[in-house]
C-alpha positions in Angstrom: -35.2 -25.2 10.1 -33.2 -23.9 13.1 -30.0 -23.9 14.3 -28.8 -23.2 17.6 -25.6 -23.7 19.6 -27.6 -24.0 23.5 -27.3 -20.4 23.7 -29.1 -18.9 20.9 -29.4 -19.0 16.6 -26.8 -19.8 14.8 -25.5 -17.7 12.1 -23.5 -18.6 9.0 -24.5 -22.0 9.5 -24.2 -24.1 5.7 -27.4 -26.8 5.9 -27.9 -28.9 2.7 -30.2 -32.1 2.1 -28.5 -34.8 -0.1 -29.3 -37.8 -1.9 -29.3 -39.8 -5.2 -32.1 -37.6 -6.8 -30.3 -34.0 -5.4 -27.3 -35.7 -7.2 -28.7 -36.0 -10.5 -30.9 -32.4 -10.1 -27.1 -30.6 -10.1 -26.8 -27.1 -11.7 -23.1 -25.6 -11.5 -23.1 -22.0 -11.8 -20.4 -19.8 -11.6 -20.3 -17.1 -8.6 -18.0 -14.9 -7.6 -15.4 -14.4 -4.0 -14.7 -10.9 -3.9 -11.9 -9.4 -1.9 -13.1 -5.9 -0.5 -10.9 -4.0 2.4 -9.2 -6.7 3.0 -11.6 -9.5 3.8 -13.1 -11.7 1.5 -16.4 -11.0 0.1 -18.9 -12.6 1.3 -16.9 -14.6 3.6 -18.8 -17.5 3.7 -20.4 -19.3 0.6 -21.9 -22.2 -1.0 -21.2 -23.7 -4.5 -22.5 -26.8 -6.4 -19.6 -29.4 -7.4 -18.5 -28.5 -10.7 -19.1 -24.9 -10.3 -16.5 -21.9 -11.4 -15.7 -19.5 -9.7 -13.7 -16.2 -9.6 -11.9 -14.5 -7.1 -11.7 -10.6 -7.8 -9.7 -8.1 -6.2 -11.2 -4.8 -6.0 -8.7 -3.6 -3.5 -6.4 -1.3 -4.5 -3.5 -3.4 -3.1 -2.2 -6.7 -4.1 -3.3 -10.0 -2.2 -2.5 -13.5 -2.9 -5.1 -15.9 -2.6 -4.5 -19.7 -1.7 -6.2 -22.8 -0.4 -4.5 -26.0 1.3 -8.3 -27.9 1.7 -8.0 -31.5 0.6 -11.5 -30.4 -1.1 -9.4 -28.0 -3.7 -6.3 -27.0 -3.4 -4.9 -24.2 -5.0 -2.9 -20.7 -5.5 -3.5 -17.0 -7.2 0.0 -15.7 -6.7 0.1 -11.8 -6.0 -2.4 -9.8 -7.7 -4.7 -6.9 -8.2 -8.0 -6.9 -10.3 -9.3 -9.2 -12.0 -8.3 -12.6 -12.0 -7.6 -14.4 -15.9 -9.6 -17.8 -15.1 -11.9 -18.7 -12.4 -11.3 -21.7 -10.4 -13.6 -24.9 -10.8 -14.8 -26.5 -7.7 -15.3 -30.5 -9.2 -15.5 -32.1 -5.4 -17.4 -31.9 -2.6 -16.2 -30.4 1.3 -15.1 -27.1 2.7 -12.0 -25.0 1.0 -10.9 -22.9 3.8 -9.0 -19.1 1.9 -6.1 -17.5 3.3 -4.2 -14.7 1.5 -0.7 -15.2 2.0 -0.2 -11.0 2.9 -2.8 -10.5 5.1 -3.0 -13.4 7.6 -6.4 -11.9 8.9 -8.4 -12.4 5.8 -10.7 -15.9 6.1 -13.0 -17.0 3.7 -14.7 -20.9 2.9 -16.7 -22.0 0.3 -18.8 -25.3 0.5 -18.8 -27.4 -2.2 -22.1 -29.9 -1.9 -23.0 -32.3 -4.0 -26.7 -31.1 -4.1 -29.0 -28.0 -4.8 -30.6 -27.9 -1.9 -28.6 -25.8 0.6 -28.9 -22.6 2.5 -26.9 -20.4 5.0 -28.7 -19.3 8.3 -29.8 -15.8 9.0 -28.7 -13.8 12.3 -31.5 -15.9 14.0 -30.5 -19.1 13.2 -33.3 -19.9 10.6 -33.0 -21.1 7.2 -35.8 -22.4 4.7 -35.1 -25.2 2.1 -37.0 -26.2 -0.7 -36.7 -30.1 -1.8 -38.8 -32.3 -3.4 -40.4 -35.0 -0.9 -38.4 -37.6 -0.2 -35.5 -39.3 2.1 -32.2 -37.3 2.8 -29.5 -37.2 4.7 -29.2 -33.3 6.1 -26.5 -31.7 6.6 -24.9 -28.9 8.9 -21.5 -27.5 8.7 -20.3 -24.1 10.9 -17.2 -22.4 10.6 -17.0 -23.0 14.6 -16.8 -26.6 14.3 -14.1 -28.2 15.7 -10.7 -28.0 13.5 -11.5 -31.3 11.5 -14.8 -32.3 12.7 -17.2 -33.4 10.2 -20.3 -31.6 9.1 -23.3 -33.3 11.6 -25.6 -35.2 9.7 -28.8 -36.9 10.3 -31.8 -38.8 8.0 -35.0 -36.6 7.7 -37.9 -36.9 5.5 -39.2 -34.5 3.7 -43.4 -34.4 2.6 -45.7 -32.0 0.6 -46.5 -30.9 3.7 -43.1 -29.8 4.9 -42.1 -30.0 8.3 -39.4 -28.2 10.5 -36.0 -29.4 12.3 -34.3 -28.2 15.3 -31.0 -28.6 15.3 -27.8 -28.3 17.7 -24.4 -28.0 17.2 -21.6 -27.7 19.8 -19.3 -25.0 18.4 -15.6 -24.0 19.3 -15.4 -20.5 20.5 -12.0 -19.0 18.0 -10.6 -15.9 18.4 -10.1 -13.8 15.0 -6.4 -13.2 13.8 -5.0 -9.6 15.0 -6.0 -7.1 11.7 -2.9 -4.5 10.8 -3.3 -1.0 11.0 -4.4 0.2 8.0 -2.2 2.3 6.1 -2.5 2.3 2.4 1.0 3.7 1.4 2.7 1.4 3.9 0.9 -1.2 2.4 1.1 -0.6 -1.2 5.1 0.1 -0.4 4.7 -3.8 1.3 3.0 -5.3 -2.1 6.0 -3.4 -4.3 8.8 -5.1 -2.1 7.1 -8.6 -2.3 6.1 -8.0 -6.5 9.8 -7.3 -6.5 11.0 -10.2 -4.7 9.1 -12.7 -6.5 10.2 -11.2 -9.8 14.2 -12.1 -9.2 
């Protein structure tokens, strides 16, 4: 499959086949969001429904990980390391991460009710493996429209195989201005806050 935006391939690009029988073939399996000089690690991800999932911090500053998605909502208040419990991920749509410190880091994680997903290369291409059938597929970008629902569209699937092309109309966004890093500046920052949420 391909995925292009009328200009050219399509990266980062989440596409995923559903249906009845990719419900029932379901395999949650834990995975892990790292958070690595200040971004989140990878950035982009896919989960099955049901799935756990931690949220390291291998910086050596604080960050403070939250989510407002209707798909899972949720907080890790300021902290460094290793996380105590991952966080399960029981329904379906895109949680979009924020740390509440560094207003440049952006991650999301796809939730999908099926096993049959993949994320496109720099090119655009991705390859899925299904069993033949009838399905609905799938596309989500992080360029969407703020709001606008993945695209979908029937396709069938044979032994054969087959290929799709597909086109999405993306939103050009502009990324959030990054800080200058300075480490003790920062680490100073993360002490005040720790302090202030201690009183």
């Amino acid at each position: 499959m391909h995925v292009d935006d009328g200009r050219g391939g399509v990266a980062e690009a989440v596409v995923s086949l559903h249906s009845a029988g990719a419900r029932a073939a379901l395999q949650p399996r834990a995975a892990q969001m790292d958070q690595r000089g200040s971004e989140f690690v990878p950035r982009l991800m896919t989960v099955q429904t049901g799935s756990p999932v931690m949220f390291p911090n291998s910086d050596g500053i604080h960050h403070h990980v939250y989510s407002f998605s209707p798909a899972k909502r949720f907080e890790l208040p300021l902290y460094s390391g290793e996380p105590s419990d991952p966080v399960h991920f029981e329904s379906p749509g895109v949680v979009t991460l924020g740390c509440n410190i560094h207003d440049w880091m952006l991650g999301y994680i796809v939730v999908l009710d099926t096993p049959y997903s993949a994320i496109t290369d720099a090119s655009g291409t991705v390859r899925l493996q299904a069993p033949p059938g009838e399905y609905s597929l799938q596309v989500w970008h992080p360029h969407l429209a703020p709001g606008a629902p993945p695209m979908r569209r029937p396709v069938s699937i044979t032994d054969a195989g087959g290929s799709e092309n597909i086109s999405l109309s993306l939103v050009p966004t502009v990324a959030p201005t990054r800080e200058p890093v300075d480490p003790r500046l920062r680490a100073l920052q993360d002490k005040l806050r720790s302090l202030k949420r201690e009183r």
